[in-house]
SERO-4910 file (N, C-alpha, C, O; in steps of 0.05 Angstrom, whole numbers):
BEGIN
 pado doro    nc1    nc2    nc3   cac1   cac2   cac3    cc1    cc2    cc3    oc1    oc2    oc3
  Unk    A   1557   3669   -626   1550   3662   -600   1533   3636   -600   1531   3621   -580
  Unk    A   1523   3633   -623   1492   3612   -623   1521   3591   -626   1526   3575   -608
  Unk    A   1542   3592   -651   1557   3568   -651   1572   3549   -621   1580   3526   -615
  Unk    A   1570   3576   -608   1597   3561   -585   1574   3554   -561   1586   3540   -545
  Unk    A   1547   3559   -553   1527   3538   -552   1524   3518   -555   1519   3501   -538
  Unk    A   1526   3514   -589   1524   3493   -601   1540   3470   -592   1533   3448   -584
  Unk    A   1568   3484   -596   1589   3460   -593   1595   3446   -558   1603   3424   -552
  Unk    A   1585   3474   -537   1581   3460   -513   1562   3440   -504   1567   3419   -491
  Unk    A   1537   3449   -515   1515   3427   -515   1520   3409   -526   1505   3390   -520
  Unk    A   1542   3404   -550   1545   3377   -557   1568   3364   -536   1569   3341   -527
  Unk    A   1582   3381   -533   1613   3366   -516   1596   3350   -491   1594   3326   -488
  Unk    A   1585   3368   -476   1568   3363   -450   1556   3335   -456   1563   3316   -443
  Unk    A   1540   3335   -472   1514   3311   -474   1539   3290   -480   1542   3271   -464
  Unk    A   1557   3292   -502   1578   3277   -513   1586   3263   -489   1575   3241   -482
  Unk    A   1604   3273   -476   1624   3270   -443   1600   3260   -432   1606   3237   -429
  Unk    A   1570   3264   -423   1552   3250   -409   1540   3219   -417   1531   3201   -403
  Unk    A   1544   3222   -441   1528   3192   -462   1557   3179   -463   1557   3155   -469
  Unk    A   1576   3189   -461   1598   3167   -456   1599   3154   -430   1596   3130   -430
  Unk    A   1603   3174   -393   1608   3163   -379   1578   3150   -374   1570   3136   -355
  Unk    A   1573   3152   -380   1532   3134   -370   1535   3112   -381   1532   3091   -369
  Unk    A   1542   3112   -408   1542   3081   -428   1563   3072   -427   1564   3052   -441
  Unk    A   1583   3077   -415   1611   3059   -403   1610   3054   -375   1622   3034   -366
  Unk    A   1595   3075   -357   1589   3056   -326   1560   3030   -334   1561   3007   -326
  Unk    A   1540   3037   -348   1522   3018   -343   1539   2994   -359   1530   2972   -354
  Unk    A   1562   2995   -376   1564   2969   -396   1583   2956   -371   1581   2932   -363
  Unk    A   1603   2977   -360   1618   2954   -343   1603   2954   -315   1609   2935   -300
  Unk    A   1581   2974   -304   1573   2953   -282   1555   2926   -290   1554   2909   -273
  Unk    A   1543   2923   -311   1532   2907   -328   1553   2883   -327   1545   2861   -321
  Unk    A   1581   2887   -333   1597   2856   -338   1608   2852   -315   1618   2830   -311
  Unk    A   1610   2876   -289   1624   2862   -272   1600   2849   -248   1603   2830   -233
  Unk    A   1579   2865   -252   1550   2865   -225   1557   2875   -211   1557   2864   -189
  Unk    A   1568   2900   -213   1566   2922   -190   1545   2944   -199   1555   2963   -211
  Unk    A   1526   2944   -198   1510   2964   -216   1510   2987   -212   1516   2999   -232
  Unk    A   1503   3001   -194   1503   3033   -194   1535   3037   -199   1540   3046   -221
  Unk    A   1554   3030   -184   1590   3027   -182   1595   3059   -198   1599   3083   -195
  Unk    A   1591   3032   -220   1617   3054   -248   1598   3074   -252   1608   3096   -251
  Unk    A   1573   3074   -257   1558   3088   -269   1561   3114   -256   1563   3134   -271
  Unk    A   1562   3118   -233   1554   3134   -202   1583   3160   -213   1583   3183   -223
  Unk    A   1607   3140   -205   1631   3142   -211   1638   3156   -234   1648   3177   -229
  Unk    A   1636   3150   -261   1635   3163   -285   1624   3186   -289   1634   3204   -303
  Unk    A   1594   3186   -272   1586   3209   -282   1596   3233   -266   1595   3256   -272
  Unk    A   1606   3223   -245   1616   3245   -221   1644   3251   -227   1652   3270   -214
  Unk    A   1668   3236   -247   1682   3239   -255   1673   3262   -286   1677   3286   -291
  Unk    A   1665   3249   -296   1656   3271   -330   1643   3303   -316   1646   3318   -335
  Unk    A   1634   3317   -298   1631   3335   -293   1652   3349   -294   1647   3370   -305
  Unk    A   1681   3345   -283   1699   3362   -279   1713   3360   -313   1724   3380   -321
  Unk    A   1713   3342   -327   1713   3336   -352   1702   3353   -378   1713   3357   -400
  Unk    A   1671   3365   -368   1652   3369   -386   1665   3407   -376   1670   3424   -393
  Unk    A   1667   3412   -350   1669   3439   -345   1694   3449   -350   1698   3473   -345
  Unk    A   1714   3433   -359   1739   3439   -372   1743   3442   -407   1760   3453   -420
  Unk    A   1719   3428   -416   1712   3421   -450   1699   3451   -453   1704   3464   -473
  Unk    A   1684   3459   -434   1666   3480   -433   1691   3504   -440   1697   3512   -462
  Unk    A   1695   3506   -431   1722   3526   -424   1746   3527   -441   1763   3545   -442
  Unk    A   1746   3505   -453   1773   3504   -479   1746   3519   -499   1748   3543   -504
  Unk    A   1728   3506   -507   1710   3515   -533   1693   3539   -536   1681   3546   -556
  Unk    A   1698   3556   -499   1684   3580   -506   1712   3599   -519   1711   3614   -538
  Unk    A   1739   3593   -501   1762   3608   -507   1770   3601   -543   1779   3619   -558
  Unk    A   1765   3576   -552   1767   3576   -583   1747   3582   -588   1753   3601   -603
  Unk    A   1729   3581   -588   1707   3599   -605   1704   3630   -609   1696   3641   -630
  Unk    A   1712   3643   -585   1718   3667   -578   1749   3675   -592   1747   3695   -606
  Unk    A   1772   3666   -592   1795   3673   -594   1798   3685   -624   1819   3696   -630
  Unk    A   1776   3684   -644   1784   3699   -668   1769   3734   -662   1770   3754   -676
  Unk    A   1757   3727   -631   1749   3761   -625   1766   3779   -616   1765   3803   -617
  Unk    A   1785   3761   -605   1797   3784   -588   1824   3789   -605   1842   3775   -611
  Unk    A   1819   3815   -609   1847   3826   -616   1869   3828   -611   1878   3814   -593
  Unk    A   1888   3846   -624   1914   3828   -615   1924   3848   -600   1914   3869   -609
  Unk    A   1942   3854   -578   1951   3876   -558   1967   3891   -586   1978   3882   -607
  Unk    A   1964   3912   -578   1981   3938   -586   2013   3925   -587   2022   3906   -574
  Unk    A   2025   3938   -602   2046   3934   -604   2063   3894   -606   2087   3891   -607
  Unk    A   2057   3887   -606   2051   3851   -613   2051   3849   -637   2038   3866   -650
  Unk    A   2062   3834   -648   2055   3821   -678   2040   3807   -681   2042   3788   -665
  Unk    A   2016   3806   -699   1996   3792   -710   2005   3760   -714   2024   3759   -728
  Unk    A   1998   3738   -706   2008   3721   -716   1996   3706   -747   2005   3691   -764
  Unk    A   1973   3722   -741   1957   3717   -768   1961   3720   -787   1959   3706   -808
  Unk    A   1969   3743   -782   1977   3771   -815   2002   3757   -819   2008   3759   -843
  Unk    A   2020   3745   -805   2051   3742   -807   2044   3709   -819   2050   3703   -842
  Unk    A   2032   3693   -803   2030   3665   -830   2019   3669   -848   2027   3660   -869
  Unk    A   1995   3686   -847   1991   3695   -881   2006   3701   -907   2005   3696   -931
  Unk    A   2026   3718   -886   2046   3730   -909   2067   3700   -919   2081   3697   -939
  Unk    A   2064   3691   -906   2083   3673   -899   2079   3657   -919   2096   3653   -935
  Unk    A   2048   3642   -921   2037   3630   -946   2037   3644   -963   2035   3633   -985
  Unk    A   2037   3666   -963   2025   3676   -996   2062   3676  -1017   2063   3674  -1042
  Unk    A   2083   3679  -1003   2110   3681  -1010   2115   3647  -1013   2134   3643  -1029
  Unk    A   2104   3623  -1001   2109   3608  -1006   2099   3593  -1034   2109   3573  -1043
  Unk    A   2070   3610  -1047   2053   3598  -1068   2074   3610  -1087   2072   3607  -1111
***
């Protein structure tokens, strides 16, 4: 649980220190100043809450088991490698 924390708090700040330091550099070269900055960051929210949501489902996805009756896909590339060594 503490890992997939981890990796949101980084995606989040990540997706935030990008669109902040790519609106201040281009309202910086064009002189539109708030512009891009405003823009970016109101764009990276729907960005950051979609990153959120891929990394809790992979971080989680080695929990959830596999439905009844379904083949493992795990157990089946395993086997898969071990006939290939």
């Amino acid at each position: 649980m503490s890992q997939t924390i981890v990796w949101v708090a980084l995606a989040s700040f990540g997706v935030l220190a990008i669109a902040v330091g790519g609106g201040l550099w281009l309202d910086h070269r064009l002189g539109t100043r708030p512009a891009f900055t405003v823009l970016f960051v109101l764009v990276s929210f729907p960005i950051t809450l979609l990153s959120t949501i891929r990394i809790v489902f992979w971080t989680m996805r080695p929990a959830v088991p596999a439905r009844p009756g379904s083949p493992d896909k795990r157990a089946e590339d395993d086997r898969r490698n071990l006939n290939e060594t």
